[in-house]
C-alpha positions as CSV (number, residue, x, y, z in Angstrom):
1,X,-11.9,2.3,-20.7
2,X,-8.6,1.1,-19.3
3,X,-7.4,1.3,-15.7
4,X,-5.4,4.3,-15.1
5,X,-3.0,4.6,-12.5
6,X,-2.6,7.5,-11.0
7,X,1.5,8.7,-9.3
8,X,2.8,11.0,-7.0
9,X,5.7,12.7,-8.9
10,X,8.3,14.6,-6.8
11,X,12.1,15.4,-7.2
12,X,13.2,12.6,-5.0
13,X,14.8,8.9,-5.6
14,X,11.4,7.6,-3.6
15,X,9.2,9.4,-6.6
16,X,11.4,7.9,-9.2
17,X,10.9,4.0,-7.5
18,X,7.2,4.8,-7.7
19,X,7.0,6.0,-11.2
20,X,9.1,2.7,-12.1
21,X,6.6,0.0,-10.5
22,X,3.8,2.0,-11.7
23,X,4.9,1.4,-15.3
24,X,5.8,-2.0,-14.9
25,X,2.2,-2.8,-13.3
26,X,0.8,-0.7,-15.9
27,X,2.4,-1.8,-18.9
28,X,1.6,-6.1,-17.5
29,X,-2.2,-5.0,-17.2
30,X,-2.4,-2.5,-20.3
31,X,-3.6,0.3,-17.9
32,X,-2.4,4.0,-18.7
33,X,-0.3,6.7,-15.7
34,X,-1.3,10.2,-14.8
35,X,1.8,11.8,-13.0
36,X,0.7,14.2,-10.8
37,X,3.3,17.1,-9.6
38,X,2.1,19.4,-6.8
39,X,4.1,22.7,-5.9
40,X,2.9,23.9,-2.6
41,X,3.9,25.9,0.0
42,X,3.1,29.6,-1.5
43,X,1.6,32.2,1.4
44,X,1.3,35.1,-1.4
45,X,4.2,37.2,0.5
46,X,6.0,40.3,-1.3
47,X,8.8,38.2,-3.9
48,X,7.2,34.8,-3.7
49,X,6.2,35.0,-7.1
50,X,9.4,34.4,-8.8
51,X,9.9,31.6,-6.1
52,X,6.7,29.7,-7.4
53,X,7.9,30.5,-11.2
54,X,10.9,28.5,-10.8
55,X,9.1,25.6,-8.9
56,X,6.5,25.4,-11.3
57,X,9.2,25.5,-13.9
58,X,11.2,22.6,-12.4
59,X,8.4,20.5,-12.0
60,X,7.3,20.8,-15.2
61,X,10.7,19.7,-16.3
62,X,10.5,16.6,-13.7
63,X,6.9,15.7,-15.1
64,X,8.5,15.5,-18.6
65,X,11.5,13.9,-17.8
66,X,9.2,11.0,-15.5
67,X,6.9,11.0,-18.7
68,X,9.6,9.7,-20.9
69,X,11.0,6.9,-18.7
70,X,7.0,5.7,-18.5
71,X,6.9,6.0,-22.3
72,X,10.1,3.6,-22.8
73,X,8.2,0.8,-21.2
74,X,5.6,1.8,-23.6
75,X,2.3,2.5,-21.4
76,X,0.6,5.4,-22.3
77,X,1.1,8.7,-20.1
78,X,-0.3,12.2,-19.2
79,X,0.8,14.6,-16.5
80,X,-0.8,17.2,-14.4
81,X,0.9,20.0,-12.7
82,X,-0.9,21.3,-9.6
83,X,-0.8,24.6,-7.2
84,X,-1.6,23.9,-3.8
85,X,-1.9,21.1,-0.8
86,X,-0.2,18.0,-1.8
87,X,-2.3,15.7,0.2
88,X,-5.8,17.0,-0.8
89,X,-4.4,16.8,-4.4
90,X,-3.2,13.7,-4.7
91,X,-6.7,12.2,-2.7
92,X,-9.1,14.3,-4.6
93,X,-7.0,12.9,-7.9
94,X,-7.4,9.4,-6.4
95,X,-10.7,9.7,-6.7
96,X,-11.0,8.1,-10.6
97,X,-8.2,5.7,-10.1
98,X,-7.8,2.1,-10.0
99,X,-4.4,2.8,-8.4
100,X,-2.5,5.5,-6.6
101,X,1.0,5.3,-6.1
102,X,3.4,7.1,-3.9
103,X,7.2,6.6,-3.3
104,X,8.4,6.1,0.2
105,X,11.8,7.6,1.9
106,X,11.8,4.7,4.5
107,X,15.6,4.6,5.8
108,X,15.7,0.6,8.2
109,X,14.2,-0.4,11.1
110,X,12.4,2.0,13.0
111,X,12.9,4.7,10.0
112,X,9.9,6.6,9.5
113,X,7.3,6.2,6.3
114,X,7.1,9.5,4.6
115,X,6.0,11.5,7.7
116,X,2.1,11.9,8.4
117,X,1.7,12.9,4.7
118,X,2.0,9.4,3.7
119,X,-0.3,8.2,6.3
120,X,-2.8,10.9,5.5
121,X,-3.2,10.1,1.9
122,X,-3.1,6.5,2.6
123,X,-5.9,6.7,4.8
124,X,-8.3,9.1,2.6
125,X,-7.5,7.9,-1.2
126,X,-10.6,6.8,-2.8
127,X,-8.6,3.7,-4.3
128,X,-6.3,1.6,-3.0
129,X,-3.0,2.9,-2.4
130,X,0.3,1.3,-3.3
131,X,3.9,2.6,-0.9
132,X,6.8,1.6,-3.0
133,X,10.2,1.7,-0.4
134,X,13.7,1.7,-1.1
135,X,13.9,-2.4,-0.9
136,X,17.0,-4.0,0.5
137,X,18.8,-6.2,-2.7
138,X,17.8,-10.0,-2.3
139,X,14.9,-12.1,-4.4
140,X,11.5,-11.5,-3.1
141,X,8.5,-14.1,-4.1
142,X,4.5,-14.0,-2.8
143,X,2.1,-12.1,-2.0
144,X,1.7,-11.6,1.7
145,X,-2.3,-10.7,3.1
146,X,-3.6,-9.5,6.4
147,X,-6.9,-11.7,7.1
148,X,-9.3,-11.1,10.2
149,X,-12.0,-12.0,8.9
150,X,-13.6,-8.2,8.3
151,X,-15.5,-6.6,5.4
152,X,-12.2,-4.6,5.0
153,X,-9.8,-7.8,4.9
154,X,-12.2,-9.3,2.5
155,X,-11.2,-6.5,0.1
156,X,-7.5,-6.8,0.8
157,X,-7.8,-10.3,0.5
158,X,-9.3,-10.1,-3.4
159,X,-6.7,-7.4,-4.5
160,X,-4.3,-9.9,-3.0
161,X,-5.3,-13.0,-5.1
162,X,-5.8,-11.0,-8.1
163,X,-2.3,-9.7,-7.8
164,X,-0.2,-12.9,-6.9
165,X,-2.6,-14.8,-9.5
166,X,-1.3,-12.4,-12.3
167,X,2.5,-12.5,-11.1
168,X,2.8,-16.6,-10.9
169,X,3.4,-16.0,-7.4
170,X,2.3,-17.8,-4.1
171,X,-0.4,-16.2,-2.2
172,X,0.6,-15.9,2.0
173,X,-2.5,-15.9,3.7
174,X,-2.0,-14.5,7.3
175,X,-3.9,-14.7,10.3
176,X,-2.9,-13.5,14.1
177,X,-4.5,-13.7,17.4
178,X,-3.7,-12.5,20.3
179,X,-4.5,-13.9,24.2
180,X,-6.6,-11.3,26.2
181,X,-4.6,-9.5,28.5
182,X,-4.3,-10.5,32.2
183,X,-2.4,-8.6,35.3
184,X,1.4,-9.9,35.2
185,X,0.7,-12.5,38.2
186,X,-1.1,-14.6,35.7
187,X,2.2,-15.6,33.7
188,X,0.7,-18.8,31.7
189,X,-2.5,-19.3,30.3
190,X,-4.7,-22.3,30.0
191,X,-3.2,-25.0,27.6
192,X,-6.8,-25.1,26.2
193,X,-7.9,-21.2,25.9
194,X,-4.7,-20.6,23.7
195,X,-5.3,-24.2,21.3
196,X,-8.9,-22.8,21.3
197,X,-7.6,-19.8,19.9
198,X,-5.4,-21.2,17.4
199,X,-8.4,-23.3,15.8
200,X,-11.1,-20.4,16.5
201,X,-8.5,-18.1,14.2
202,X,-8.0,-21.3,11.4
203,X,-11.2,-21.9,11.5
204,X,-12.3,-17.7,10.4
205,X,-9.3,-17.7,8.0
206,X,-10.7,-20.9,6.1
207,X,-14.1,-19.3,5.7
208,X,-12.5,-16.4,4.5
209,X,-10.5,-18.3,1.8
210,X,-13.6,-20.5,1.0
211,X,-14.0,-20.5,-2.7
212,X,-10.4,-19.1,-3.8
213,X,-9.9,-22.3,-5.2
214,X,-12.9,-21.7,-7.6
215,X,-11.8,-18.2,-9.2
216,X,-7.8,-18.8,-9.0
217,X,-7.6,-23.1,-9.9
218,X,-3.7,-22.5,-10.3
219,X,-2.8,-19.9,-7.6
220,X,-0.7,-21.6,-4.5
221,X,-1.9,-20.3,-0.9
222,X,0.0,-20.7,2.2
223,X,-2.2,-20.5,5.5
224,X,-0.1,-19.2,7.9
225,X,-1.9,-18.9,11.4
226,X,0.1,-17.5,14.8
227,X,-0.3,-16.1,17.8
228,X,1.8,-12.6,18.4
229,X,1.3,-8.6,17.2
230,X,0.0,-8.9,14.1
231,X,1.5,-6.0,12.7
232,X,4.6,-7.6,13.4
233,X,4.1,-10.9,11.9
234,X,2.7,-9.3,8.7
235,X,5.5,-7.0,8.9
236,X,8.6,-10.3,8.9
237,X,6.8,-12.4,6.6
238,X,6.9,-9.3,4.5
239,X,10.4,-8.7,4.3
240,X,10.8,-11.6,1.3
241,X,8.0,-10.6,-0.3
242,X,6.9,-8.9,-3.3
243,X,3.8,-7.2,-2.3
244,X,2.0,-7.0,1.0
245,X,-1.8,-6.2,0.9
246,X,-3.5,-5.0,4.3
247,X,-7.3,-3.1,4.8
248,X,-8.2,0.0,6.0
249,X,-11.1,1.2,7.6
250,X,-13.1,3.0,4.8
251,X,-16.5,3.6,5.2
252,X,-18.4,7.2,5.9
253,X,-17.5,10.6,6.0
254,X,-15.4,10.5,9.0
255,X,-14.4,6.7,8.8
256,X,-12.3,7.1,5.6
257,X,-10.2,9.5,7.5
258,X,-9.3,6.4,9.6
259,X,-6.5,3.8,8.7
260,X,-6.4,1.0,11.5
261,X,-3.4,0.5,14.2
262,X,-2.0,-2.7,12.3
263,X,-1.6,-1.0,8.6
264,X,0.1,1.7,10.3
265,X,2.2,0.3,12.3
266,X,3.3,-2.2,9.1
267,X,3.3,0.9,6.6
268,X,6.0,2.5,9.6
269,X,8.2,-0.3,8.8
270,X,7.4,-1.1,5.4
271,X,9.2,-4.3,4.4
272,X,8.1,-4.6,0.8
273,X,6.0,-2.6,-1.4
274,X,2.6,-2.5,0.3
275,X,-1.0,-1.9,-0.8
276,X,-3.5,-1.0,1.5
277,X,-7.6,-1.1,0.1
278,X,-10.4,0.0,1.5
């Protein structure tokens, strides 16, 4: 059965970036799209049927018109028109996908990523999720992964090698530690706690990379190991990039519901398109 991808369709230019990368990652790994349209909002007031008539026409309209451009770069396509809570909808429909994707209206530095919404179906898909931004123009190469040496980075860290292994592209491998924190009066640290650090945090990222070599012969990794916020190193080397990859927490009842400071605070500034996987 091929992989199906599954896409967030909305009447937006963030919609329309996601329903383009979806068909190009589709139509590379012969996987097939569900577009899903959602039209919520209805509280069954006096007149608010004729409201959710035209809606429900429009989006039907949208789901065609999204339908074709997937067709033209020939992947196969269905589409699904929905009543109700866009955020259960598109997680419940996650739930027999390889892949769900959702558009981004990220405006710069500091801009926000979609509102909680995004964050909310991030953090409780049943697949890894893929955020495609509005990307500033400029040529964008590798793969860039969060590794900390976690059941959940070990996940990232496979969908990562998978990915820039099927693109031709270098794989960025990134580690960061951070000192402990001490009161202000203590403004240095010992010269050997923080060169223990660097080669305690080389030392996990190896083991975690351990054996890459053996299932990807030609993919190219770069080991990059700093000290610093690591949401903010993944987020700079991410900016050149074609894809970055980060966990989530995902495991239990409530613990899907979580998503982990560092994704987002890198899916709030969204560099590149980004996949997080549980």
């Amino acid at each position: 059965m091929d992989a199906k991808l599954v896409v967030g369709v909305k009447d937006a230019a963030a919609s329309h970036r996601a329903v383009e990368w979806a068909s190009g990652w589709a139509r590379k790994r012969g996987a097939t799209i569900e577009l899903v349209a959602v039209v919520g909002g209805a509280i069954g007031v006096i007149g608010e049927g004729a409201v959710v008539d035209t809606a429900l026409e429009h989006a039907e309209e949208l789901l065609w018109r999204e339908a074709a451009r997937v067709r033209e770069h020939g992947v196969a396509v269905t589409t699904r028109l929905e009543r109700g809570n866009p955020v259960e909808i598109l997680i419940a429909a996650s739930s027999d996908a390889a892949l769900l994707v959702i558009g981004s209206d990220y405006r710069g530095v500091g801009g926000p990523f979609r509102g909680r919404r995004g964050i909310r179906i991030v953090a409780a898909a049943h697949c890894p999720v893929v955020v495609v931004p509005e990307l500033e123009p400029g040529e964008r190469s590798g793969v860039v992964v969060g590794i900390d040496g976690s059941e959940v980075s070990e996940a990232a860290l496979a969908f990562a090698a998978a990915e820039a292994d099927r693109r031709g592209t270098e794989l960025i491998a990134v580690s960061v530690w951070s000192p402990v924190a001490v009161p202000l009066e203590f403004s240095t640290y010992p010269e050997d706690y923080l060169a223990n650090m660097q080669t305690a945090t080389e030392e996990m990222q190896a083991v975690a990379l351990a054996g890459l070599a053996s299932d990807y012969p030609d993919l190219r990794v770069r080991r990059v190991v700093e000290s610093g916020f690591p949401a903010s190193v993944i987020a700079a080397r991410g900016r050149s990039a074609e894809l970055v990859v980060l966990g989530s927490h995902g495991r239990g009842a409530f613990a899907r519901f979580l998503l982990g400071s560092v994704s987002e605070e890198v899916l709030a500034r969204l560099p590149t398109v980004t996949a997080v996987v549980r």
